[in-house]
Biopython code that builds the backbone (N, CA, C, O; Angstrom):
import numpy as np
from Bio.PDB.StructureBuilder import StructureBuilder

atoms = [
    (1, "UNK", "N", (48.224, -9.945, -30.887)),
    (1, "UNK", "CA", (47.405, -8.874, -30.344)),
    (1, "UNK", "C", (46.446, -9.457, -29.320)),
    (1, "UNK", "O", (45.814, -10.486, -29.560)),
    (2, "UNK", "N", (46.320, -8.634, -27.907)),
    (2, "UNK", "CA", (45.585, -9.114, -26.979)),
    (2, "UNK", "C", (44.299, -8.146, -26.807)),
    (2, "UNK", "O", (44.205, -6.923, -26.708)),
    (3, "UNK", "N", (43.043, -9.530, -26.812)),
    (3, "UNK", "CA", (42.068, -8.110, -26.266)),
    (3, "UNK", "C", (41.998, -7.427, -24.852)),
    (3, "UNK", "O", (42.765, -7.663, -23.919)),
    (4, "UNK", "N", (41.166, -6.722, -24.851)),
    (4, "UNK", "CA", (41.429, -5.916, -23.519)),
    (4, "UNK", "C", (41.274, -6.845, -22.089)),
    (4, "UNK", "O", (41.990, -6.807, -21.088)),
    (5, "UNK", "N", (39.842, -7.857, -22.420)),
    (5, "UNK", "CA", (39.726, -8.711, -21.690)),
    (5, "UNK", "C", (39.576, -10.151, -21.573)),
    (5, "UNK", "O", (38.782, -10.883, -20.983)),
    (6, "UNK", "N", (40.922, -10.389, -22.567)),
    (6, "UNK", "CA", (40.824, -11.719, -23.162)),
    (6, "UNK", "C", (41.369, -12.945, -22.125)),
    (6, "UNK", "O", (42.483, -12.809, -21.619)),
    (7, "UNK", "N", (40.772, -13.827, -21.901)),
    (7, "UNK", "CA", (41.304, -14.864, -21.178)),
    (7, "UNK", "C", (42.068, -15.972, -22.030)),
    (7, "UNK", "O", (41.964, -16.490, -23.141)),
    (8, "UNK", "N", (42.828, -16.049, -20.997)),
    (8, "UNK", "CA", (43.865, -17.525, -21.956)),
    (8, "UNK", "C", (43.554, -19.056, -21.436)),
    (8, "UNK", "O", (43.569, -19.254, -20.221)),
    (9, "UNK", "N", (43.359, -19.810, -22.065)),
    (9, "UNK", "CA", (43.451, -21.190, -21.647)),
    (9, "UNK", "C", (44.629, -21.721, -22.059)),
    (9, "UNK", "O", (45.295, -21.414, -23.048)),
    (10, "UNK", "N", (44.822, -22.478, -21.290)),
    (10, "UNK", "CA", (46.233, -23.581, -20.909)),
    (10, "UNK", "C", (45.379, -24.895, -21.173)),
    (10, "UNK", "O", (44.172, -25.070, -21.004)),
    (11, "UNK", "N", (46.723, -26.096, -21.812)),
    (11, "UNK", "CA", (46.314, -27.060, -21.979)),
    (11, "UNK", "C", (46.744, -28.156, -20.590)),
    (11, "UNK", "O", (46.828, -29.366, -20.802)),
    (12, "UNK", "N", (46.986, -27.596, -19.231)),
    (12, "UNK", "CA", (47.564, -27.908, -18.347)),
    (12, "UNK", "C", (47.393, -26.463, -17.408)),
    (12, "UNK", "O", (47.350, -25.298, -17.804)),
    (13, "UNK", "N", (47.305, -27.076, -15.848)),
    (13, "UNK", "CA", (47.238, -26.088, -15.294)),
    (13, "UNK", "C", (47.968, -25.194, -14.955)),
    (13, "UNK", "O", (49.084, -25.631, -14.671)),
    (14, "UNK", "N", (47.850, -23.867, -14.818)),
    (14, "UNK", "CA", (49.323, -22.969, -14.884)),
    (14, "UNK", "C", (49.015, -21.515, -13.944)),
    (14, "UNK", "O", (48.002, -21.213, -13.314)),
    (15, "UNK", "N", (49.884, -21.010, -14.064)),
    (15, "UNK", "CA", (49.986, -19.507, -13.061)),
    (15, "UNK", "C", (49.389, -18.669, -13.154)),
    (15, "UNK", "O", (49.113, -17.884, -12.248)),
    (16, "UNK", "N", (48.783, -18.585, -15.085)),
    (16, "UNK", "CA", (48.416, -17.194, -16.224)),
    (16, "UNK", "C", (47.217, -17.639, -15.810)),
    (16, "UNK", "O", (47.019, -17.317, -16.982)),
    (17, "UNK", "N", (46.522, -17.920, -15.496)),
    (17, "UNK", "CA", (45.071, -18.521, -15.339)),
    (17, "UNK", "C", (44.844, -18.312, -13.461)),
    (17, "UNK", "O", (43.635, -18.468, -13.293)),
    (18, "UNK", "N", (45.304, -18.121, -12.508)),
    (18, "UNK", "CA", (45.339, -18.049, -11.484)),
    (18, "UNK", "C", (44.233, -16.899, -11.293)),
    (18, "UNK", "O", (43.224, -17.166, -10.640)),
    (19, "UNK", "N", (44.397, -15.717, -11.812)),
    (19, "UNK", "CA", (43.905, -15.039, -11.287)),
    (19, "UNK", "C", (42.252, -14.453, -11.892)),
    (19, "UNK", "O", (41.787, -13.323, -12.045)),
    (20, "UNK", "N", (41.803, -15.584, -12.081)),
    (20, "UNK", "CA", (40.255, -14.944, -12.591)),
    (20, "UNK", "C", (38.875, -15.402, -11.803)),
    (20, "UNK", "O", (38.474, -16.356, -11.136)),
    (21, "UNK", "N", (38.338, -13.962, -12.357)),
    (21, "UNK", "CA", (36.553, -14.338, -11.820)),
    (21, "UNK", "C", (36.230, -14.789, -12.663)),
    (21, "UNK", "O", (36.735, -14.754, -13.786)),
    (22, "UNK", "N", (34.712, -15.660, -12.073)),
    (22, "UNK", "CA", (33.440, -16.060, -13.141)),
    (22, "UNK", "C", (32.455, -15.169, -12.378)),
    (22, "UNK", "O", (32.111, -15.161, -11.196)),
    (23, "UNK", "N", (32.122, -14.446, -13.401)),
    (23, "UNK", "CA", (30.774, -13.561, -13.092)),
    (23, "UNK", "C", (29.419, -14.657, -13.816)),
    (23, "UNK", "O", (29.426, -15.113, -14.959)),
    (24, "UNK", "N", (28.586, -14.823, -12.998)),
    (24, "UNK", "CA", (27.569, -15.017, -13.256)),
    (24, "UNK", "C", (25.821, -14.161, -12.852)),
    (24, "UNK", "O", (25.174, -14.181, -11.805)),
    (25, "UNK", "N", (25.489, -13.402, -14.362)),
    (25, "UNK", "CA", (24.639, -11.925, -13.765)),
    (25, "UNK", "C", (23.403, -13.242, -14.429)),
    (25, "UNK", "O", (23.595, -14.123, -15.267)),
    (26, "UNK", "N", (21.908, -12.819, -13.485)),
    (26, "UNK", "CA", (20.671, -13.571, -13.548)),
    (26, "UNK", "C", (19.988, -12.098, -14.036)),
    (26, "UNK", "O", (20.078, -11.101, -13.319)),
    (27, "UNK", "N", (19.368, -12.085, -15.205)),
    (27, "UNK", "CA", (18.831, -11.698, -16.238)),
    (27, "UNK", "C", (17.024, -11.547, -16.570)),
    (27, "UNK", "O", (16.453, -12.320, -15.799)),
    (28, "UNK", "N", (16.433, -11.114, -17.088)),
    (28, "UNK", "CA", (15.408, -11.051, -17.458)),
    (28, "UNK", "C", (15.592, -11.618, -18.769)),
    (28, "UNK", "O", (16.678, -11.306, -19.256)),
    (29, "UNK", "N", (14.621, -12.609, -19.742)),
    (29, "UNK", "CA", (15.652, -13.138, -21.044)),
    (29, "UNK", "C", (15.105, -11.863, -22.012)),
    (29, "UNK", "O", (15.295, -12.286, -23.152)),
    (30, "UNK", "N", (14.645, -10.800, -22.096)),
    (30, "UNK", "CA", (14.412, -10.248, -22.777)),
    (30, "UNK", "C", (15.888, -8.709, -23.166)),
    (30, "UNK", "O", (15.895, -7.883, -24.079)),
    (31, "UNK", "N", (17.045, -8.952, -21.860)),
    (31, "UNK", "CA", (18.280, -8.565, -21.942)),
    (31, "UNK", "C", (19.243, -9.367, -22.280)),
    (31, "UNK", "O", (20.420, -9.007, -22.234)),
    (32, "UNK", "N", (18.889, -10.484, -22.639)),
    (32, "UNK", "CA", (20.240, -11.155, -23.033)),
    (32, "UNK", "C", (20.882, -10.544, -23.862)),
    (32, "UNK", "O", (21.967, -10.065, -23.533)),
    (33, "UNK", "N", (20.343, -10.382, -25.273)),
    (33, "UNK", "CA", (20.554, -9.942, -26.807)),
    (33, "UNK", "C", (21.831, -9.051, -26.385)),
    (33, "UNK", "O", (23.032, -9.291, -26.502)),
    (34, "UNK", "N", (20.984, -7.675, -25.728)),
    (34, "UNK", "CA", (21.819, -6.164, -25.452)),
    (34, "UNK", "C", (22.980, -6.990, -24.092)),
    (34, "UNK", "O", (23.897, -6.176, -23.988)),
    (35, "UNK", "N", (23.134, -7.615, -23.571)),
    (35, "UNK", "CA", (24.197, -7.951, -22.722)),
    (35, "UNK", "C", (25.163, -9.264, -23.391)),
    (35, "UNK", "O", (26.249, -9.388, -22.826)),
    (36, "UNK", "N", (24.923, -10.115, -24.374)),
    (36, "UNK", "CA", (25.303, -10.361, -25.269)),
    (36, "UNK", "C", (26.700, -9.763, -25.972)),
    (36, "UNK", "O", (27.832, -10.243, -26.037)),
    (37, "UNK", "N", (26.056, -8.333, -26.538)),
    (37, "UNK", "CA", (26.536, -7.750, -27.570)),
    (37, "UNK", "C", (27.403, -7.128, -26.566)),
    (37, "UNK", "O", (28.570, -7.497, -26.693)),
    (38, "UNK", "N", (27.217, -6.355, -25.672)),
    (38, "UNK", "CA", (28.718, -5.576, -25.139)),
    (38, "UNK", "C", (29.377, -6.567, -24.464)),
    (38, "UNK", "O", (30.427, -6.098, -24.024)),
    (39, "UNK", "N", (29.197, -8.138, -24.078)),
    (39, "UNK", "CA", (30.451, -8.801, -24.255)),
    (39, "UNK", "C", (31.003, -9.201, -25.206)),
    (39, "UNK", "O", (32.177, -9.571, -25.225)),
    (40, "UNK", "N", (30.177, -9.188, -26.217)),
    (40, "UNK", "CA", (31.474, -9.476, -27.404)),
    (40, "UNK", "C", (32.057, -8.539, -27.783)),
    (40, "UNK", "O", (32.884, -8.659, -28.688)),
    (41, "UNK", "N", (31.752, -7.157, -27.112)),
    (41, "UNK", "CA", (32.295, -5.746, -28.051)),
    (41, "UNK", "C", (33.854, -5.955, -27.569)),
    (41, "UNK", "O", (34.823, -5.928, -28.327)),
    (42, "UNK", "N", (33.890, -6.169, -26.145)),
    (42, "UNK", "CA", (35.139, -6.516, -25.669)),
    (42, "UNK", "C", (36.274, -7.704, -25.657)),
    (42, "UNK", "O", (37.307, -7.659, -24.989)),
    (43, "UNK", "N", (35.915, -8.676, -26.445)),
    (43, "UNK", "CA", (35.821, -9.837, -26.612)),
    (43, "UNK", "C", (35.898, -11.050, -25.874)),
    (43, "UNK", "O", (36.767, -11.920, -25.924)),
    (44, "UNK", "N", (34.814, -10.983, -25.144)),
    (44, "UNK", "CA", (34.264, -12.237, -23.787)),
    (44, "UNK", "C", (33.506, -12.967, -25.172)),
    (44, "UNK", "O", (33.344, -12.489, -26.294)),
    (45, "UNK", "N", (33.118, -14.296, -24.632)),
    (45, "UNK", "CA", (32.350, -15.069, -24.676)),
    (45, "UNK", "C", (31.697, -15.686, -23.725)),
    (45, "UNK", "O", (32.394, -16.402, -23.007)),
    (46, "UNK", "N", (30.595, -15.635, -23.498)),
    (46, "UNK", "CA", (29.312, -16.128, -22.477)),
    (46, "UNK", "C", (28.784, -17.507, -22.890)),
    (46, "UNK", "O", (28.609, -18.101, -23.954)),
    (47, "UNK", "N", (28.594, -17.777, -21.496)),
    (47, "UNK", "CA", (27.262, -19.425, -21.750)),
    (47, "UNK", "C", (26.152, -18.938, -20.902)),
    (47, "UNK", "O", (26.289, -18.360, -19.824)),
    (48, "UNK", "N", (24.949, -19.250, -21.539)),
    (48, "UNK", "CA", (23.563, -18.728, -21.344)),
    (48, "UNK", "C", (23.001, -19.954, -20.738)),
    (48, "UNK", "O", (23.312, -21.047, -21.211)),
    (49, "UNK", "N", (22.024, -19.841, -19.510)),
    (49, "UNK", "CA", (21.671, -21.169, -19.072)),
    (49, "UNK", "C", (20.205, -20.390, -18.642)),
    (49, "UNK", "O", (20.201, -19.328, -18.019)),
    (50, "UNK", "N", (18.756, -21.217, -19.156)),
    (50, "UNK", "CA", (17.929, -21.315, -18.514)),
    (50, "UNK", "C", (17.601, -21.239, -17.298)),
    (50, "UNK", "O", (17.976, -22.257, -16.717)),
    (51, "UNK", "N", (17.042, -20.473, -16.573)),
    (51, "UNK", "CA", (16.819, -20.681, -14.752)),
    (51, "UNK", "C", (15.211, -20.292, -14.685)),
    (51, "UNK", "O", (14.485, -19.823, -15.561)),
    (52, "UNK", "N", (14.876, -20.733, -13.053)),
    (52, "UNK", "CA", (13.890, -20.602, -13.075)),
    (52, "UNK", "C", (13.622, -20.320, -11.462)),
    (52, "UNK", "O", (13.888, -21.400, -10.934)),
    (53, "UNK", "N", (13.330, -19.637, -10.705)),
    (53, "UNK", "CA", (13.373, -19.224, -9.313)),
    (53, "UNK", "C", (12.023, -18.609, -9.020)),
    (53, "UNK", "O", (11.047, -18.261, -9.685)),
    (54, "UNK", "N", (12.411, -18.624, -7.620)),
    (54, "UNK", "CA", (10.913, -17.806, -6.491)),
    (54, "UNK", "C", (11.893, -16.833, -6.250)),
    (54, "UNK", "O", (13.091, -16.920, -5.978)),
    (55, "UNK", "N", (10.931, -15.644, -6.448)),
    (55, "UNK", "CA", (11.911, -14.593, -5.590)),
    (55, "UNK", "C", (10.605, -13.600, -5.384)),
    (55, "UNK", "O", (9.471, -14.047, -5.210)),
    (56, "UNK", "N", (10.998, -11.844, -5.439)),
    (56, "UNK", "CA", (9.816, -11.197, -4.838)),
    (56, "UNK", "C", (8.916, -10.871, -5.883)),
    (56, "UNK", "O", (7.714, -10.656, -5.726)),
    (57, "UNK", "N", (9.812, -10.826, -7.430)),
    (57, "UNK", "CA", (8.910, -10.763, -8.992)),
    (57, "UNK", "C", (7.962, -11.536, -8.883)),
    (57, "UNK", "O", (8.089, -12.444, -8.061)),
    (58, "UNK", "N", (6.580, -11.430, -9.744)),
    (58, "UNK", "CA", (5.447, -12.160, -9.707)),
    (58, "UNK", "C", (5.814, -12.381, -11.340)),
    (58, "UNK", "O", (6.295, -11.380, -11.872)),
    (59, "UNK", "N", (5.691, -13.245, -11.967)),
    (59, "UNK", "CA", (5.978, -13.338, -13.698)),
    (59, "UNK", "C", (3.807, -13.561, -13.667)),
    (59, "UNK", "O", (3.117, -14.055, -12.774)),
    (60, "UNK", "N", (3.484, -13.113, -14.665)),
    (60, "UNK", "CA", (1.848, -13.192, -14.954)),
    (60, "UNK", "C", (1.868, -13.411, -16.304)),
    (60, "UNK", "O", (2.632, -12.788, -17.040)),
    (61, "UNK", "N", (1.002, -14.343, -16.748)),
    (61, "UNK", "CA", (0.587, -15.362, -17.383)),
    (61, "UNK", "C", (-1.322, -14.852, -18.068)),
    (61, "UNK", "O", (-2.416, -14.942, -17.510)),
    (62, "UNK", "N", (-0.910, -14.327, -19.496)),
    (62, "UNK", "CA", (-2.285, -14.750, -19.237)),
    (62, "UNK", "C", (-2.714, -15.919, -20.359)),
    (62, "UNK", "O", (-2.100, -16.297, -21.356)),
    (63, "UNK", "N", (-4.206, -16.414, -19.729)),
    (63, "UNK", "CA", (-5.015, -17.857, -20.093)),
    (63, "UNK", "C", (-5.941, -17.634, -20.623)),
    (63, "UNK", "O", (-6.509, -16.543, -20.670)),
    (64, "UNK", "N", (-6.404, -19.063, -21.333)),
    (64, "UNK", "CA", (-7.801, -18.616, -22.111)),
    (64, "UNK", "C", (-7.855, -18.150, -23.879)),
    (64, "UNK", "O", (-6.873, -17.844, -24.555)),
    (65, "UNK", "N", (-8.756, -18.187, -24.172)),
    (65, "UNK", "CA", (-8.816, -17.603, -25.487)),
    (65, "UNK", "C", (-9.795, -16.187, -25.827)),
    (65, "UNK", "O", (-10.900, -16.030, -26.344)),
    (66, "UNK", "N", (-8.708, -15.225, -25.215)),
    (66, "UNK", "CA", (-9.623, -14.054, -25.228)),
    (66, "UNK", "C", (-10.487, -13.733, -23.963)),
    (66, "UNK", "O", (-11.228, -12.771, -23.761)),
    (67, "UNK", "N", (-10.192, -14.787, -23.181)),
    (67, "UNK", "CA", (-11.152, -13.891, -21.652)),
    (67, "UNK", "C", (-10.711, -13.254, -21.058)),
    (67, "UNK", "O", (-11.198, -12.902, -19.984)),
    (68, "UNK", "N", (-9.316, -12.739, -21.636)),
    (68, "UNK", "CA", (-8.526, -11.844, -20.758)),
    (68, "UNK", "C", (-8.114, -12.118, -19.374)),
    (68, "UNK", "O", (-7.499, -11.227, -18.789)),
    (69, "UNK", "N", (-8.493, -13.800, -18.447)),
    (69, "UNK", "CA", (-7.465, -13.995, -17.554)),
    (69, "UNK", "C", (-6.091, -14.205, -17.664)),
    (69, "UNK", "O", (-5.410, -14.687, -18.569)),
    (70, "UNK", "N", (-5.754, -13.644, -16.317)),
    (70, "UNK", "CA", (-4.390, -14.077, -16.381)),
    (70, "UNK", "C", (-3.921, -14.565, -14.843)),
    (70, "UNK", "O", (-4.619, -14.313, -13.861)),
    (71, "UNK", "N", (-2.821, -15.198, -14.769)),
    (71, "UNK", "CA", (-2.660, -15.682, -13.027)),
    (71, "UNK", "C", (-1.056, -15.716, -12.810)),
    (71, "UNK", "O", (-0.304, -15.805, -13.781)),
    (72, "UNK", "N", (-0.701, -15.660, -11.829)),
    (72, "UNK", "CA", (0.168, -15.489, -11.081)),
    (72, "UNK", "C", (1.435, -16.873, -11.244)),
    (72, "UNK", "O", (1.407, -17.514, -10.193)),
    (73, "UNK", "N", (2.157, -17.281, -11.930)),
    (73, "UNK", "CA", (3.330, -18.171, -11.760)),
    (73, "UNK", "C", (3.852, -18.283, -10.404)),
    (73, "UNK", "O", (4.150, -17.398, -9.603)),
    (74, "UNK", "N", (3.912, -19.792, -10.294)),
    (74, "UNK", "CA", (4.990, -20.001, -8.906)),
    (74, "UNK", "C", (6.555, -19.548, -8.731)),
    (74, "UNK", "O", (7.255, -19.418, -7.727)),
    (75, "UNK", "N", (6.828, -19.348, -10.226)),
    (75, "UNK", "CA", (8.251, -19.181, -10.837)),
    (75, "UNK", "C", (8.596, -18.124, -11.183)),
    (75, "UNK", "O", (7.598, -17.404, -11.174)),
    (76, "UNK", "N", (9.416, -17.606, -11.482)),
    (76, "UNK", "CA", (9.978, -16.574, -12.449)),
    (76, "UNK", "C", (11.086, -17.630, -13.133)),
    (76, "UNK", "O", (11.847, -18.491, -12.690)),
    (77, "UNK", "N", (10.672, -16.952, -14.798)),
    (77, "UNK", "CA", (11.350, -17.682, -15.564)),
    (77, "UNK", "C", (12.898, -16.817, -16.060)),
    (77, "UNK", "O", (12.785, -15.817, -16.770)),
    (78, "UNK", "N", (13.609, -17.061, -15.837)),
    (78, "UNK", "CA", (15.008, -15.958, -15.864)),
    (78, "UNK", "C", (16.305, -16.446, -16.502)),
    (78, "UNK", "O", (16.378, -17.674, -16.459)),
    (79, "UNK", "N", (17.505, -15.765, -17.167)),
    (79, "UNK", "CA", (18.424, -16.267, -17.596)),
    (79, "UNK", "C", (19.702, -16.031, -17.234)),
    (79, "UNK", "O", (20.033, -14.876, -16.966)),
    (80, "UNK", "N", (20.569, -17.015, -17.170)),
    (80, "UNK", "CA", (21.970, -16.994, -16.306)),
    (80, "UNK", "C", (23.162, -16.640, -17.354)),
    (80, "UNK", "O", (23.782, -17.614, -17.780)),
    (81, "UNK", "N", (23.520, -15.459, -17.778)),
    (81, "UNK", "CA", (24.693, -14.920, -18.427)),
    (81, "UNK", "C", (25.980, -15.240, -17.854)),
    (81, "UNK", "O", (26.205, -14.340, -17.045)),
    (82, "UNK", "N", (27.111, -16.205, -17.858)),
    (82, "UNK", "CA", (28.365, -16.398, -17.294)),
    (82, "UNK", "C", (29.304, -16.432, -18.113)),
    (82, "UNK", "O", (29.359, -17.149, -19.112)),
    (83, "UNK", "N", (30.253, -15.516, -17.673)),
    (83, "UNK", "CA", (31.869, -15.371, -18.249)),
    (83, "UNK", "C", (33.088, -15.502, -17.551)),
    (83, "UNK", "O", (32.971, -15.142, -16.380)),
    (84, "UNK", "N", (34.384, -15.949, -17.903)),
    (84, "UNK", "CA", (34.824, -15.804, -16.867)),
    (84, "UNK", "C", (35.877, -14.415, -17.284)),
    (84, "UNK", "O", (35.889, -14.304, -18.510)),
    (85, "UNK", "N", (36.425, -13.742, -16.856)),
    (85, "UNK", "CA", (37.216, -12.503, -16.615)),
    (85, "UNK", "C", (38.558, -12.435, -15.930)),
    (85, "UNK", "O", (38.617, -13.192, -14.961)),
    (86, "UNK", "N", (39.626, -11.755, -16.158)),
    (86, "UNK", "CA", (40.722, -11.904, -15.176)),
    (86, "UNK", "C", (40.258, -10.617, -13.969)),
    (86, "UNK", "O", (39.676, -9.572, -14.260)),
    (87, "UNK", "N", (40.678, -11.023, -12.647)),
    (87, "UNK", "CA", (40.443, -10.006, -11.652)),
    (87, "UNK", "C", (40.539, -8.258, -12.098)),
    (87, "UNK", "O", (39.790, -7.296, -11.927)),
    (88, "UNK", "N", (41.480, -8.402, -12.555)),
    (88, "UNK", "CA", (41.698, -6.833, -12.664)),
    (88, "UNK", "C", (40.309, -6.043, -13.664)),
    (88, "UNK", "O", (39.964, -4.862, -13.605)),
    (89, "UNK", "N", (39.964, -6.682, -14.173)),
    (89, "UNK", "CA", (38.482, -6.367, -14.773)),
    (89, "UNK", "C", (37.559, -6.537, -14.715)),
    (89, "UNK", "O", (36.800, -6.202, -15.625)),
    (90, "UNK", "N", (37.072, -7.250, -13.427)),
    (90, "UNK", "CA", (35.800, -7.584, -13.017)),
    (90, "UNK", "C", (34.734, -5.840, -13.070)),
    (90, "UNK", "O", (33.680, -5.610, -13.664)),
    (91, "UNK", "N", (35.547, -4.967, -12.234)),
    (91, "UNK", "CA", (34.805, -3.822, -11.928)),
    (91, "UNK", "C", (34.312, -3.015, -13.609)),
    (91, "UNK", "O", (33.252, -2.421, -13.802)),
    (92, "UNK", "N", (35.357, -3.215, -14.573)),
    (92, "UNK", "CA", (34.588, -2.711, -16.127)),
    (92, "UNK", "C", (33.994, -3.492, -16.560)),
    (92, "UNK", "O", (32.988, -2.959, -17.028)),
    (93, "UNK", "N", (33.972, -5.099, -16.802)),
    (93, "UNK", "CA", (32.718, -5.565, -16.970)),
    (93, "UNK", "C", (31.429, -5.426, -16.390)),
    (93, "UNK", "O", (30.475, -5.146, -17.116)),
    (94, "UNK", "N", (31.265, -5.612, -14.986)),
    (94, "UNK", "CA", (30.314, -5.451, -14.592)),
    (94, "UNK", "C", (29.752, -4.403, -14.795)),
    (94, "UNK", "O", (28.523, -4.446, -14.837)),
    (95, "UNK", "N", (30.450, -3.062, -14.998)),
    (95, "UNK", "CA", (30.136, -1.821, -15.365)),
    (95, "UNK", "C", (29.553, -1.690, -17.301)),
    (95, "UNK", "O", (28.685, -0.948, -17.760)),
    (96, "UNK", "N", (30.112, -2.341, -17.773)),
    (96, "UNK", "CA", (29.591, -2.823, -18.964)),
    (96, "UNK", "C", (28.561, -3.672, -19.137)),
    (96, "UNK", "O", (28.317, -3.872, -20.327)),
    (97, "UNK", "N", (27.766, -4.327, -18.264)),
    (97, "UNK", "CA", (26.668, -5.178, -17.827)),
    (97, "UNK", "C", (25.344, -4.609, -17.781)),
    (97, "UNK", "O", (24.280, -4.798, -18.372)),
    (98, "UNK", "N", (25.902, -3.625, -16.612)),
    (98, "UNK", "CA", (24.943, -2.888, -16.194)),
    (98, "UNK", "C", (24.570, -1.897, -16.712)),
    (98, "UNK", "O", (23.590, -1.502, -16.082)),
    (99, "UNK", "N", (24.894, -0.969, -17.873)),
    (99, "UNK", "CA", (25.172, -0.217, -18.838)),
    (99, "UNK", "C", (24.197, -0.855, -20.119)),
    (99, "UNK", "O", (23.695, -0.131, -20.978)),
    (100, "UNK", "N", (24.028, -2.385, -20.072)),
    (100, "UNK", "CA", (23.487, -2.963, -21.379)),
    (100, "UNK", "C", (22.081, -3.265, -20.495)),
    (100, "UNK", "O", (21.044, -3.611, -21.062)),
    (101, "UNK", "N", (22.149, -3.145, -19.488)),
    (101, "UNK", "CA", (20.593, -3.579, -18.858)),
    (101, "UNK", "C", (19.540, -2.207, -19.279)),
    (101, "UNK", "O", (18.333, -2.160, -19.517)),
    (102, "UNK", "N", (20.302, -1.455, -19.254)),
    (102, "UNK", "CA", (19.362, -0.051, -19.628)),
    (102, "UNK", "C", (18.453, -0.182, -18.519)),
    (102, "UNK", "O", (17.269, -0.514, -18.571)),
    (103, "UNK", "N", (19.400, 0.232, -17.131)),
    (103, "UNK", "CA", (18.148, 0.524, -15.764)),
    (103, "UNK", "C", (17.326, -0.845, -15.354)),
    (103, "UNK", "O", (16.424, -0.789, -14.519)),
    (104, "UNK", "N", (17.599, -1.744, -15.824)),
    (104, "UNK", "CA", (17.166, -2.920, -15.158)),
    (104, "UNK", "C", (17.450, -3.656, -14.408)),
    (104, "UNK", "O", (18.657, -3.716, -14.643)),
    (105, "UNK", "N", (17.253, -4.442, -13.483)),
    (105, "UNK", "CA", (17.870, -4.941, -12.358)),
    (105, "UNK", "C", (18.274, -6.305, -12.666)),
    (105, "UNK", "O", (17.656, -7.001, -13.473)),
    (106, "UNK", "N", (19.573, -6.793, -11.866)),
    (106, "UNK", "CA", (20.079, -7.797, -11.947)),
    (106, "UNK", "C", (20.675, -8.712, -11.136)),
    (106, "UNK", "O", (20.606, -7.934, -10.184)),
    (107, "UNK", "N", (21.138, -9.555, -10.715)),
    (107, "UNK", "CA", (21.758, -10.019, -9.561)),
    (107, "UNK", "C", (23.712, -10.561, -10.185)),
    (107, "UNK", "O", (24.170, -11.428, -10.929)),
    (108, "UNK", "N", (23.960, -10.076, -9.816)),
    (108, "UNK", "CA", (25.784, -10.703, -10.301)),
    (108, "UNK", "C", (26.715, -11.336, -9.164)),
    (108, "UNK", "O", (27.013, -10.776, -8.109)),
    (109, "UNK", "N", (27.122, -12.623, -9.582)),
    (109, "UNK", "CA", (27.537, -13.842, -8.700)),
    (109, "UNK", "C", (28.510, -13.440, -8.961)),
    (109, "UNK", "O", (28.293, -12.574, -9.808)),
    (110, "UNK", "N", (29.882, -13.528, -8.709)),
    (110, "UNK", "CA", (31.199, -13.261, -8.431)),
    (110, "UNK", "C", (32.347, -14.005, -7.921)),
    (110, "UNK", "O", (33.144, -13.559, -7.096)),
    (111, "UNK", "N", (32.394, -15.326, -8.530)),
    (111, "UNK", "CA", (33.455, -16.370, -7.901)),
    (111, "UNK", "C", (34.645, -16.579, -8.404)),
    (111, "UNK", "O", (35.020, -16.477, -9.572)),
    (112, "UNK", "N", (35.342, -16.942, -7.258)),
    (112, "UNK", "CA", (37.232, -17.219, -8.032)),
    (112, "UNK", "C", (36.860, -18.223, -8.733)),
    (112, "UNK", "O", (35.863, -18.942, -8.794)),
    (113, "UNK", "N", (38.068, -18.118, -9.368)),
    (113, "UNK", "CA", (38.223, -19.594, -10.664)),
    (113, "UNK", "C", (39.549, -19.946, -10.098)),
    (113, "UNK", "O", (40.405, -19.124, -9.768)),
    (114, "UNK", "N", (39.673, -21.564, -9.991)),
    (114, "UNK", "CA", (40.703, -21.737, -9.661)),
    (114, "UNK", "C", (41.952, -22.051, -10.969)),
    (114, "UNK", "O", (43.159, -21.863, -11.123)),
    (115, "UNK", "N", (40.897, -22.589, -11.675)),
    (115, "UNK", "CA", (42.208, -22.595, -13.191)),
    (115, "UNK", "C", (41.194, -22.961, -13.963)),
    (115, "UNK", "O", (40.094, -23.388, -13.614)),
    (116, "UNK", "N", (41.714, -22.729, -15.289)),
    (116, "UNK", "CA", (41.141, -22.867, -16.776)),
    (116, "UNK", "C", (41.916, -23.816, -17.730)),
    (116, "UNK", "O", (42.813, -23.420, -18.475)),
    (117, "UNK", "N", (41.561, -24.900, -17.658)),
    (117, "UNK", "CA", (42.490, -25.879, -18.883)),
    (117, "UNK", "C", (41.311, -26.089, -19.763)),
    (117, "UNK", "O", (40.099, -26.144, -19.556)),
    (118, "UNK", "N", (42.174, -26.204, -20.964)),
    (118, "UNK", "CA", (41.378, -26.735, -22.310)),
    (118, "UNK", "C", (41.152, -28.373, -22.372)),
    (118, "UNK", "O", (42.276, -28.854, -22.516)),
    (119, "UNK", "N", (40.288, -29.297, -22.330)),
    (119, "UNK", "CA", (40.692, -30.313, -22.927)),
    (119, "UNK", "C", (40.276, -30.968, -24.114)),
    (119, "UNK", "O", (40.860, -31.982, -24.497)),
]
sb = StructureBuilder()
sb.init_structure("model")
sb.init_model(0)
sb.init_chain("A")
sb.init_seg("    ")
for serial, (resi, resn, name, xyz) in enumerate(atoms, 1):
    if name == "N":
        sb.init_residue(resn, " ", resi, " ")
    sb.init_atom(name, np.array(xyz, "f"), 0.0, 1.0, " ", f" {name:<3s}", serial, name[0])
structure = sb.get_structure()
């Protein structure tokens, strides 16, 4: 039995593997959990990677014990969700992505894979 969007690995490189994306969507880490769960509903598995970027978000910080400052980060602290997918399903995952963000914004990377071996 195959899942809907199950990828195969080869122990050698091969043809069945030719045709896939790696989506990589940059996250707020407080969506991982809910984007998580509807890839496994389908049965993906993800690798989660720490990031950390300038962009137009301000992340705020607050300091002190009770003085109620707070200040401005150079960074935004953010998380990198990556799977890889066969082509023909890139457009329902991502649609399943964006569905688990509940209206939140995201950025999604979109690269060929050239092959998948196990070693």
């Amino acid at each position: 039995m195959s899942l809907p969007f199950e990828v195969s690995y080869s122990e050698k490189p091969s043809k069945q593997s030719k045709g896939m994306k790696r989506l990589a969507v940059i996250v707020k880490p407080e969506k991982v959990d809910s984007m998580i769960a509807s890839l496994r509903d389908v049965g993906l598995e993800a690798t989660i990677y720490d990031v950390k970027g300038a962009g137009k978000d301000k992340q705020r910080v607050a300091s002190g014990r009770g003085t109620g400052g707070t200040f401005e980060l150079a960074y935004n602290s953010r998380k990198v969700v990556a799977t890889v997918v066969k082509s023909d399903d890139v457009d329902a995952v991502v649609e399943r992505m964006k569905n688990s963000l509940a209206g939140d914004k995201a950025v999604v990377m979109i690269s060929q894979v050239d092959d998948l071996v196990m070693i």
